[in-house]
C-alpha positions in Angstrom: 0.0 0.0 0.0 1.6 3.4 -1.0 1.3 5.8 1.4 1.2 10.1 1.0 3.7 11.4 2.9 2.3 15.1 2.6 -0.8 14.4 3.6 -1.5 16.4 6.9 -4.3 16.1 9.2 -7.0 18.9 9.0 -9.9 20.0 10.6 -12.9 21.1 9.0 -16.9 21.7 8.8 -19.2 21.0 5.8 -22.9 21.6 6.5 -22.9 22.4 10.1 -20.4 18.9 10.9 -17.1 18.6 11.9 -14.8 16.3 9.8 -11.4 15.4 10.5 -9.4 14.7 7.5 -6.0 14.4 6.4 -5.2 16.1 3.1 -2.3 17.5 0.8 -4.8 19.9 -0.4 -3.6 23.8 -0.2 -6.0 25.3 2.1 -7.2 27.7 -0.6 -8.0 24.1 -2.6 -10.0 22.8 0.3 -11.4 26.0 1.2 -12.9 25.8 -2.8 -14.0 22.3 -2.2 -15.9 22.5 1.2 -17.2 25.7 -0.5 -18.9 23.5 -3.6 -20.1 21.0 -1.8 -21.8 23.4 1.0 -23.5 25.0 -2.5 -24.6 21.8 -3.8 -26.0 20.4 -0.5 -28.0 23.7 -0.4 -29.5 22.9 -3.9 -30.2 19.1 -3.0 -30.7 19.1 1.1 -34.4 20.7 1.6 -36.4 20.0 4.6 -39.5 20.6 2.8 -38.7 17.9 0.4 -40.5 14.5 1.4 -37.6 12.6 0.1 -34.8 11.4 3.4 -32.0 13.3 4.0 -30.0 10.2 2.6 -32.0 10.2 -0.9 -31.0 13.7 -1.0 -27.5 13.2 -0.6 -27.7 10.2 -3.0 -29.0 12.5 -5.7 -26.1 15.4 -5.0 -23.9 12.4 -5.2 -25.2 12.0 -8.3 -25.0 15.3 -9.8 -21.5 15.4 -8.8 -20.6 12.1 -10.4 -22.2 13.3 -13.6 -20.3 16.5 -13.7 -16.8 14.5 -13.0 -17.7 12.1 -15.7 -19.0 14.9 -18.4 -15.6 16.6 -17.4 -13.1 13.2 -17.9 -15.4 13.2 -21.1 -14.4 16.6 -22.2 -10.6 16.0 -21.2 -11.0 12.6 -23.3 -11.8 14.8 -26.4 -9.5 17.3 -25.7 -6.6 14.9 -25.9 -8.0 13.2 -29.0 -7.7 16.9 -30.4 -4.6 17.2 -29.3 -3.1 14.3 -30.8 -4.7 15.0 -34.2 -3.7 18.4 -34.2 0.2 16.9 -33.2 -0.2 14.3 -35.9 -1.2 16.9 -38.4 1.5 19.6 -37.6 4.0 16.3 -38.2 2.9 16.0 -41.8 2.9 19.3 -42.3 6.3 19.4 -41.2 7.5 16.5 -42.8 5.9 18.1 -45.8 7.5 21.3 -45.6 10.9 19.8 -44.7 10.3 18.1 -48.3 9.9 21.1 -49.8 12.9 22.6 -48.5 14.9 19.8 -49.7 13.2 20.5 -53.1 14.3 23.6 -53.3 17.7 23.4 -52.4 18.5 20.7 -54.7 17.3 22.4 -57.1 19.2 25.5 -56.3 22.4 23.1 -56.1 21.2 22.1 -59.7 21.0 25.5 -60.9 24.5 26.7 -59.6 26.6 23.9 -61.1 28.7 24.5 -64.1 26.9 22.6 -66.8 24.1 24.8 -66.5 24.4 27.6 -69.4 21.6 30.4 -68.4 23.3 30.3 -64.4 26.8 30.5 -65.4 25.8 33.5 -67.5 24.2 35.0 -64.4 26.9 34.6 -62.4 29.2 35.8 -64.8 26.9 39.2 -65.2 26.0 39.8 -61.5 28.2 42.3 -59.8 29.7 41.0 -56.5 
């Protein structure tokens, strides 16, 4: 079993109870999440519902779980996009790279001796 060695024992309060915890979480992190879940058991823990408490919490748990699996979702796609858009900028360097070859052998071609019309060129160009 692999152990955190960061992880430090904190104290904190979400919905009026007292939790101890131990956590490698910044406190500004925690803070953020005690402060989300505190919102969401506002929207889902209503006395005046006839639904228990534990139904309630069942259906925030819910919510939750669909947001963190809509977000692994939209990181899924954004990595797909990613490597696509790597792939692509490969070929395009490959192709360019190809290019450039292309061009300098045919500069290498022009500049030899044998070829008439560039020996004249060089002949009339001041340097």
């Amino acid at each position: 079993m692999i152990t955190n060695l960061n992880l430090q024992p904190t104290r904190v309060t979400i919905g009026g109870e007292r939790f101890q915890i131990q956590t490698d979480l910044s406190p500004e992190e925690l803070q953020a999440i005690i402060k989300y879940i505190e919102e969401k058991m506002e929207d889902h823990l209503t006395p005046s519902l006839r639904a228990d408490p534990r139904k309630q919490l069942t259906l925030m748990a819910m919510e939750i779980a669909a947001e963190l699996f809509a977000a692994r979702n939209r990181i899924s796609e954004l990595e797909r996009n990613h490597e696509r858009g790597t792939e692509t900028a490969e070929r395009l360097v490959e192709r360019l790279a190809s290019e450039v070859e292309g061009i300098q052998a045919s500069k290498l071609h022009l500049s030899s001796p044998e070829d008439p019309l560039e020996a004249a060129r060089a002949f009339l160009s001041p340097q």
